[in-house]
DRENMIKOL-620275 format. One record per residue (C-alpha): residue number from 1; residue in one letter; x, y, z. Coordinates in steps of 0.001 Angstrom, whole numbers, padded with zeros to 6 digits. Last residue first. Layout:
BEGIN
  resi  resn       c1       c2       c3
   NUM     A        X        Y        Z
...
END
This chain:
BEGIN
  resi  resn       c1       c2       c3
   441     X   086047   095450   068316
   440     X   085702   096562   071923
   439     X   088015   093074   073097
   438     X   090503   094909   071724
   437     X   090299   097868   073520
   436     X   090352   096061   076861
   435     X   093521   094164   075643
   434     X   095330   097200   074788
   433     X   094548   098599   077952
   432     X   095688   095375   079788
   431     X   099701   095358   078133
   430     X   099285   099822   078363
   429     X   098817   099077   082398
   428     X   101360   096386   082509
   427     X   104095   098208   080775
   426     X   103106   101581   082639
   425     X   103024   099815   085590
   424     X   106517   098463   085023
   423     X   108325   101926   084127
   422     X   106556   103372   087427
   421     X   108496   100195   089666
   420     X   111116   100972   087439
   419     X   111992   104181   088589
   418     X   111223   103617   092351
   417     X   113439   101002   092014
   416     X   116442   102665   090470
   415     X   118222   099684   088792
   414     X   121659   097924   089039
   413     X   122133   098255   092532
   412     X   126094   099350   093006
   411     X   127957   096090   093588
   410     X   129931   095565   096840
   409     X   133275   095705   096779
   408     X   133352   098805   098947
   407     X   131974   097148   101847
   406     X   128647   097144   103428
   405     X   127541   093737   101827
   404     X   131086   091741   101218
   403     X   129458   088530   102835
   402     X   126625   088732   101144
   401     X   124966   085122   101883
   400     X   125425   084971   105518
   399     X   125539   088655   105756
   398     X   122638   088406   103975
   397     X   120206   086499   106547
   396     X   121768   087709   109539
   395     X   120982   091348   108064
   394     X   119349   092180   111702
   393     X   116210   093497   109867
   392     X   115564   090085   107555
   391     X   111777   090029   107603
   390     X   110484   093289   108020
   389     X   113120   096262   107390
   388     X   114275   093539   104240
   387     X   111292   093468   102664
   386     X   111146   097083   102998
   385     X   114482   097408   101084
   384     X   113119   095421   098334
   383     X   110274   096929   097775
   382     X   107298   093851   096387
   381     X   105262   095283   093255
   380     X   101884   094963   094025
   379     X   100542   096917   090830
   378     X   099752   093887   088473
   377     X   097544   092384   091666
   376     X   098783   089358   093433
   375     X   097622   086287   091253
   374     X   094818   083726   092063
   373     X   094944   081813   088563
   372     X   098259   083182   087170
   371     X   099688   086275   085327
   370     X   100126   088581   088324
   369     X   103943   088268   087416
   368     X   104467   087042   090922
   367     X   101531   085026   091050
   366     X   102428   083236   087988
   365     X   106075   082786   089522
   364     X   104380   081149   092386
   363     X   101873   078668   089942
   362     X   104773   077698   087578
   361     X   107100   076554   090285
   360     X   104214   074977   092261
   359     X   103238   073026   089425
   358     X   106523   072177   087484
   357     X   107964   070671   090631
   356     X   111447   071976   091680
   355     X   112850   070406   095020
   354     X   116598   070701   094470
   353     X   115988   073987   092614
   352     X   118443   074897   090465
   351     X   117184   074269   086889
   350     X   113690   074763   087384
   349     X   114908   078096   089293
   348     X   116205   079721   086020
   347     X   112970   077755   083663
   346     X   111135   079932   086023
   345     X   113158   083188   086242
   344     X   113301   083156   082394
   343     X   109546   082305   082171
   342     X   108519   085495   084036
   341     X   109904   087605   081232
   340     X   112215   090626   082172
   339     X   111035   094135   083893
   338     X   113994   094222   085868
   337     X   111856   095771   088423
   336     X   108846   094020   088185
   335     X   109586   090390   087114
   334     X   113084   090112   088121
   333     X   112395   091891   091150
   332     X   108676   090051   092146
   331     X   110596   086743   091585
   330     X   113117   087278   093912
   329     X   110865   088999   096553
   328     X   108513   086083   096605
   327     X   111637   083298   096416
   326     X   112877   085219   099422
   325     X   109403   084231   101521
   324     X   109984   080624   100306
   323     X   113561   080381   101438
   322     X   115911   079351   098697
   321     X   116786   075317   097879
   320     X   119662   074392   095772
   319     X   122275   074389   098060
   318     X   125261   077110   096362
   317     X   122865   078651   093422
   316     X   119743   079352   095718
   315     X   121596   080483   098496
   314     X   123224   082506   095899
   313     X   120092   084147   094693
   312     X   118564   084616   097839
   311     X   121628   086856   099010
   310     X   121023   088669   096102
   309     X   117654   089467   096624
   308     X   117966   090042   099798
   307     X   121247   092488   099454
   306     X   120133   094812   096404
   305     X   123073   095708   094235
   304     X   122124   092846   091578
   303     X   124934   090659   091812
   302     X   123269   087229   092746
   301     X   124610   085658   090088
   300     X   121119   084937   088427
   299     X   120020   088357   089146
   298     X   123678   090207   087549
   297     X   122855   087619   084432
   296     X   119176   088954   084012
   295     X   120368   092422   083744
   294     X   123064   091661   081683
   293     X   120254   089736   079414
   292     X   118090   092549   079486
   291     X   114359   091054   078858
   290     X   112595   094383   078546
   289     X   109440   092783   078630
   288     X   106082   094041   076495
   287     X   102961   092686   078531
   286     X   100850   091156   075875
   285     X   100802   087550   077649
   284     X   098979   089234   080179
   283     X   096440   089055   078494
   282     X   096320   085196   078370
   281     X   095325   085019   081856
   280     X   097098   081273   083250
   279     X   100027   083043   081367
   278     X   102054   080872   078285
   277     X   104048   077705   078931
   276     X   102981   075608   081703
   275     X   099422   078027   082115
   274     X   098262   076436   078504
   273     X   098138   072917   080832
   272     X   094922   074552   082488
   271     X   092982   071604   084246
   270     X   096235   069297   085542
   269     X   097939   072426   085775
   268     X   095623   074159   087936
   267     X   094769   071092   090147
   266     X   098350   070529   090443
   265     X   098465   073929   092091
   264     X   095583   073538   094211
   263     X   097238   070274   096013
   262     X   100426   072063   096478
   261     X   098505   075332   097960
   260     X   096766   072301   100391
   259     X   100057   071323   101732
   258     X   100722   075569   102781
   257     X   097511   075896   104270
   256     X   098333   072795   106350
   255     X   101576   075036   107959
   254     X   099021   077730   108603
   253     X   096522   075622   110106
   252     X   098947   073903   112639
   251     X   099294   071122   114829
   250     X   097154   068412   114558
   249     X   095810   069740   111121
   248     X   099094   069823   110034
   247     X   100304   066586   110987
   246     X   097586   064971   109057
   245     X   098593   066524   106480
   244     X   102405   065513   106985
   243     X   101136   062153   106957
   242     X   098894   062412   103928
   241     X   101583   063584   102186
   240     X   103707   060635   102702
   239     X   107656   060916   102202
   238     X   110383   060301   099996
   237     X   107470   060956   096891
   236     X   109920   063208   095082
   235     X   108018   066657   095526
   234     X   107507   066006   098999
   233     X   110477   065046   099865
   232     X   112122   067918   097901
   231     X   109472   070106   100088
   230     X   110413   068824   103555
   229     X   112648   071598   103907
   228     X   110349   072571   107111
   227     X   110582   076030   107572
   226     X   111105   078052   110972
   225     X   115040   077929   110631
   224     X   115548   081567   111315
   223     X   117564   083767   109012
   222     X   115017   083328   106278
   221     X   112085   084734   108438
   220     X   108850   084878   106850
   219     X   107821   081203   108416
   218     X   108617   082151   112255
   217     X   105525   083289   113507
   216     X   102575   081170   111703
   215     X   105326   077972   111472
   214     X   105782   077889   115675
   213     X   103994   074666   116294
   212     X   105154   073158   112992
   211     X   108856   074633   113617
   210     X   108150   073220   117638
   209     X   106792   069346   116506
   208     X   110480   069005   115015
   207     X   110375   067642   111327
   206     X   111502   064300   110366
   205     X   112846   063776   106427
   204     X   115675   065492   107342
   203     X   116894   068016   104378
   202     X   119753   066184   101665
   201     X   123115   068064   101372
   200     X   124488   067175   098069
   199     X   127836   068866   097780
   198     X   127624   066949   093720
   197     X   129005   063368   092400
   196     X   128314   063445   089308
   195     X   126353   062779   085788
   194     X   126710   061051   082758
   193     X   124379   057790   083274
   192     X   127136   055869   084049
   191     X   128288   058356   086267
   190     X   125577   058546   088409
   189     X   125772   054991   088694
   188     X   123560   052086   087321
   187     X   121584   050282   089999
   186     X   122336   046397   089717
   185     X   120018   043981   090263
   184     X   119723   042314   093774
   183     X   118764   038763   093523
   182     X   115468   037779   093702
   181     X   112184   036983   095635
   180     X   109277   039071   094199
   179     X   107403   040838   096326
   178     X   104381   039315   097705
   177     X   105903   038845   100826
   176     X   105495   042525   101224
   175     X   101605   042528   101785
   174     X   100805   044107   105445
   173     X   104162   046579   105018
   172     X   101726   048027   102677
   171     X   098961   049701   105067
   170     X   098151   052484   103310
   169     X   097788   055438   105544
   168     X   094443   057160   106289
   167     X   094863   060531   105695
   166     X   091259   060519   103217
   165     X   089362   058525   105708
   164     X   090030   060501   108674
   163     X   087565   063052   106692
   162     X   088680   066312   104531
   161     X   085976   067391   102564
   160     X   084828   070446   104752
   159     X   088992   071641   104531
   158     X   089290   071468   100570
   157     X   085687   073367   100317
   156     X   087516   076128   102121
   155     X   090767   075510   100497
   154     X   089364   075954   096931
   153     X   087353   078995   098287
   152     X   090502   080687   099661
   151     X   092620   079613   096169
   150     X   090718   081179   093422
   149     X   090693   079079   090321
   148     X   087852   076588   091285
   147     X   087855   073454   089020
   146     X   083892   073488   087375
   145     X   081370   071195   088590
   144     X   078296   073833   088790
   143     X   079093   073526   092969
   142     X   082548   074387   092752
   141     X   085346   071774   092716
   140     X   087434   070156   094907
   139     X   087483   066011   093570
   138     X   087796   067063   090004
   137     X   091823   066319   089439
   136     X   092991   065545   092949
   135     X   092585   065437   096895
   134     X   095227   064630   099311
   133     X   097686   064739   096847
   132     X   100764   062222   095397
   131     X   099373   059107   096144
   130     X   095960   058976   093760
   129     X   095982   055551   091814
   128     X   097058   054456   088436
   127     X   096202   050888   086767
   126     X   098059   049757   083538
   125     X   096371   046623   082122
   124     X   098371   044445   079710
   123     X   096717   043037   076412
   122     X   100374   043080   074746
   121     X   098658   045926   072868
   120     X   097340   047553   075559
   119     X   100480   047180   077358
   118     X   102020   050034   074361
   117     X   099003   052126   074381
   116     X   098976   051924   078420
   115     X   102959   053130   077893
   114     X   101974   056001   075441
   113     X   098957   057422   077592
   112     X   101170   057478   080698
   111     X   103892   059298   078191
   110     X   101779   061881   077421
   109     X   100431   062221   081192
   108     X   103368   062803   082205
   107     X   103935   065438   079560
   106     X   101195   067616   080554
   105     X   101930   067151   084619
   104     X   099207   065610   086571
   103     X   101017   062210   087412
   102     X   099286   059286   088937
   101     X   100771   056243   090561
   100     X   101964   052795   089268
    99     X   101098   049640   088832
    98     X   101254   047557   085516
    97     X   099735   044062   085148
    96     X   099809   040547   084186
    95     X   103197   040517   083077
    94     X   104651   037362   081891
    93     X   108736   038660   082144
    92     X   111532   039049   079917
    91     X   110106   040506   076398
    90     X   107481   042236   078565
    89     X   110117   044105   080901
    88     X   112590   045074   077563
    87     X   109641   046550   076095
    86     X   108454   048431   079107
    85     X   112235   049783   079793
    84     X   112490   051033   075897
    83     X   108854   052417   076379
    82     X   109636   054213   079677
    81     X   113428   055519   077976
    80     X   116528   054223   079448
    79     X   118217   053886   082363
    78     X   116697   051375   084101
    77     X   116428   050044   087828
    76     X   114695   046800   088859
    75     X   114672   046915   092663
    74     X   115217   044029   094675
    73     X   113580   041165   096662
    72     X   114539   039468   099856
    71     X   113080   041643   102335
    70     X   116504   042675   103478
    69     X   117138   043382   099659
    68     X   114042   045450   099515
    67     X   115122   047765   102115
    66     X   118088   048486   100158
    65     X   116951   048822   096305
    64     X   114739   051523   098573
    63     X   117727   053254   099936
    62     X   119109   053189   096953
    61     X   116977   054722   094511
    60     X   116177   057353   097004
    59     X   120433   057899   096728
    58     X   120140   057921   092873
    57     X   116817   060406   093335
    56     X   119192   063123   095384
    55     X   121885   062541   093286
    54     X   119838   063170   090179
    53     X   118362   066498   092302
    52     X   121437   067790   093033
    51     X   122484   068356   089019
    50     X   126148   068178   089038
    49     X   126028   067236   085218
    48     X   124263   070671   084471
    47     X   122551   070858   080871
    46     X   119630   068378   081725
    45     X   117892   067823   078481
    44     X   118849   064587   078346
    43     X   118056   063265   082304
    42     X   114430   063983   080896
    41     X   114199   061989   077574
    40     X   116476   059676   079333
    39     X   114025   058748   081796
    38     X   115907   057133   084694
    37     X   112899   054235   084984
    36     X   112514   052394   088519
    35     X   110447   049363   088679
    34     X   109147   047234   091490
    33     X   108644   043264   090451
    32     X   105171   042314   092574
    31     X   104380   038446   092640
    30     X   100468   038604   092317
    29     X   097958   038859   095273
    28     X   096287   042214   094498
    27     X   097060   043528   098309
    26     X   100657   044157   096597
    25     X   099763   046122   093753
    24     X   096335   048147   095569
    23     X   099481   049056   098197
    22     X   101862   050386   095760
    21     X   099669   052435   094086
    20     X   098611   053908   097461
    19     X   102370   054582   098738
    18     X   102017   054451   102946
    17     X   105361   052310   103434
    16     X   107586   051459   100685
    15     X   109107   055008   099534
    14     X   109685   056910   096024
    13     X   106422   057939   094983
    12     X   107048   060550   092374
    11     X   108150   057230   090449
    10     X   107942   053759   090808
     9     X   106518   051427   088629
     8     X   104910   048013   090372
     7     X   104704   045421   087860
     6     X   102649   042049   088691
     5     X   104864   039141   087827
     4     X   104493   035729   085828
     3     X   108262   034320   085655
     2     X   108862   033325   082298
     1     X   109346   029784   081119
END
C-alpha cells in the first residue's frame, strides 16, 4: 500500500525556517514529503557547464537534504522535468496534496498551470502561498485598482501598508515531526546532470549591522564593501525576505528602499509579461540599434578602453556578481554609447550573474535603455569618466580589475563618447518622433 503524503515542492524558497508554503504544509497535519525538481527544460538551455548558480542550488540542495536527515526525513530530489517528477510522485505515493510557493515569472506560471492540470486530474489540490515578497500581485495598487508603474508612489503606499503582521515569520520549526520519516534519497551530482565543479564563492548569508547602518554612504562605492551580497539569497529563497525587511526598517530606509524595488519589479512582470521580451513602452521598440558585434564582444570581455566599465565587466565574468552602481554604468554604455540592443546586455548578464532573476534584470536594463515602467529619461546618458571622478576616484576599484590600466597594453576606448552620446539621441529622438507622427494618422 502507498504511503499517504502531503507534497511540499521546493523552489525559490530554498530554506526550512520562515518559508510560508512550507508552514500552511506542515501546520496541515499530513506526513509532508519535500520535493526538489532540477528542471531540465531550464538546466537545457544552459550553454555554460560551469554555471555558478547550479552549484550554488546543488549545495542549497544539500544543506537542506542535511537538516532533514537529523530530523529524520530527507529530501526527494529529481532531475527531470515538473510533470515527469509529478508523474513519477503519484504513481509512488497517495498524495493528498501539493505545496508549494508562488512564482510571478511568465513561464512559471505556465508550468504552475500545467502541474495543477495534471493533479487536477488525479483529483489532487495544488495550493501556492506568498513567500517570495512582502507584498504581491494586486496587494499595492492605486486607488482605481490598477498596478502602479511609477516606483515613489508604489513605495509610498508600500510603506503605509506595512504592519508587524506582514514580517511576521512563519513559525515552521513548530510542525517538523510531520515530515516524513525516511531514508535519505540520493541527490544526483552536478555531474550527473552535465555540469561542474566551478570557483564558486558563495556571499554570507549574515550581514554586519554597520554595512546596513552605513548603506546611504557607502552603497555607490565598488571599492568599498558597503553592499550586502545577499541578493543570490534572495533570489534563491536561502534566506527570508521578511527578515531582511524587517531589518531594514530597523536600521535603514535606504537599504529597505532597495527590498521594496524587488517587490515592484515582480509586480511589473507579473502585470506586464510583454516587458520580458519587448520594452515596458512599446515605442521604444522603434529605436534603430547599431548592434556591432565587435563592439559588443570588446564590452563582454571587458576590453572596451574605458576602465569602470571594463573593470565591471570582468568582475562580472570572474565571480559572477558586479556592483549595483557599476551594473548602471555598464548598461547605460552598451545601451547609449555602443548604441546596441538592451536585450543583448540582458540575456549577457542572465547568463553570468550568480544572482540573476528575470524581474530585476529586466526592470534595471529597462531603466537603462529608458524603455521600462519608471525609466531614466532617453537623454540621461551616464559619462563614464565622471562616474569614475565620483564613485571610484582612487582607481582601487579598477586597478583591482584592470590591472594593466595606465600601461601601454591597455586598449584604446573603442568609441568617442561625446560622439555617440549625440549619435544616440538622435536614434532615440527620430525612434519617438516617428512614433508621435504616427499616432497623427
Amino acid at each position: 500500500m502507498m504511503k499517504k503524503v502531503t507534497v511540499f515542492w521546493f523552489r525559490r524558497d530554498l530554506r526550512l525556517n520562515d518559508n510560508a508554503g512550507l508552514y500552511r504544509a506542515l501546520k496541515n497535519g499530513k506526513t509532508v514529503l519535500p520535493v526538489f525538481i532540477f528542471d531540465k527544460t531550464i538546466l537545457g538551455k544552459l550553454e555554460n557547464k560551469n554555471d555558478r548558480r547550479v552549484e550554488f542550488i546543488h549545495n542549497a540542495i544539500t544543506n537542506l537534504s542535511n537538516e532533514l536527515n537529523e530530523l529524520g526525513s530527507s529530501l526527494k530530489v529529481y532531475y527531470s522535468t515538473p510533470l515527469e517528477a509529478f508523474k513519477d510522485l503519484v504513481n509512488n505515493y497517495s498524495i493528498e496534496s501539493v505545496y508549494s510557493n508562488h512564482d510571478y515569472e511568465p513561464n512559471a506560471i505556465k508550468r504552475d498551470d500545467e502541474i495543477k492540470s495534471f493533479l487536477e486530474q488525479k483529483n489532487i489540490i495544488f495550493k501556492t502561498y506568498k513567500d517570495q515578497c512582502v507584498f504581491e500581485k494586486f496587494e499595492i495598487t492605486k486607488d482605481d485598482g490598477k498596478p502602479y508603474t511609477i516606483f515613489t508612489p508604489y513605495s509610498r503606499k508600500w510603506k503605509s501598508k506595512l504592519t508587524d503582521y506582514h514580517l511576521k515569520p512563519y513559525p515552521t520549526s513548530k510542525y517538523f515531526s510531520n515530515f516524513l520519516k525516511t531514508e535519505s534519497f540520493k541527490i544526483p551530482s552536478l555531474s550527473e546532470m552535465g555540469f561542474e565543479k566551478t570557483d564558486l564563492d558563495s556571499p554570507s548569508k549574515t550581514i554586519s549591522k554597520t554595512i546596513i547602518t552605513n548603506y546611504k554612504e557607502q552603497r555607490d562605492f565598488p571599492a568599498i564593501k558597503g553592499t550586502s551580497k545577499l541578493s543570490v539569497h534572495l533570489r534563491f529563497g536561502t534566506v527570508s525576505i521578511r527578515a531582511l525587511a524587517k531589518q531594514a526598517q530597523l536600521l535603514n530606509e535606504t537599504w529597505l528602499n532597495e527590498l521594496i524595488w524587488r517587490d515592484f519589479y515582480m509586480m511589473i512582470i507579473y502585470h506586464f509579461p510583454h516587458a520580458v521580451n519587448n520594452s515596458f513602452k512599446p515605442q521604444y521598440d522603434k529605436v534603430v540599434w547599431r548592434n556591432n558585434e565587435h563592439e559588443f564582444k570588446a564590452w563582454c570581455d571587458g576590453k572596451t578602453g574605458f576602465p569602470i566599465v571594463d573593470a565591471g565587466m570582468r568582475e562580472l565574468n570572474k565571480t559572477g556578481f558586479m556592483h549595483n552602481r557599476v551594473r548602471m554604468i555598464v548598461a547605460s554604455f552598451l545601451i547609449k554609447d555602443l548604441l546596441i540592443d538592451w536585450r543583448w546586455g540582458e540575456a549577457y548578464f542572465a547568463e553570468k550573474l550568480l544572482d540573476f532573476d528575470l524581474s530585476a534584470n529586466n526592470g534595471g536594463w529597462q531603466w537603462a535603455a529608458s524603455s521600462g515602467c519608471d525609466a531614466a529619461p532617453y537623454f540621461r546618458i551616464f559619462n563614464p569618466t565622471e562616474q569614475t571622478k565620483k564613485f571610484d576616484p582612487k582607481y582601487e576599484y579598477i586597478k583591482k580589475w584592470v590591472p594593466e590600466f595606465g600601461t601601454l597594453s591597455y586598449p584604446l576606448p573603442i568609441v568617442d563618447h561625446s560622439q555617440a552620446r549625440l549619435r544616440t539621441l538622435a536614434a532615440y529622438k527620430e525612434a519617438l518622433t516617428e512614433t508621435k507622427q504616427t499616432k497623427l494618422f
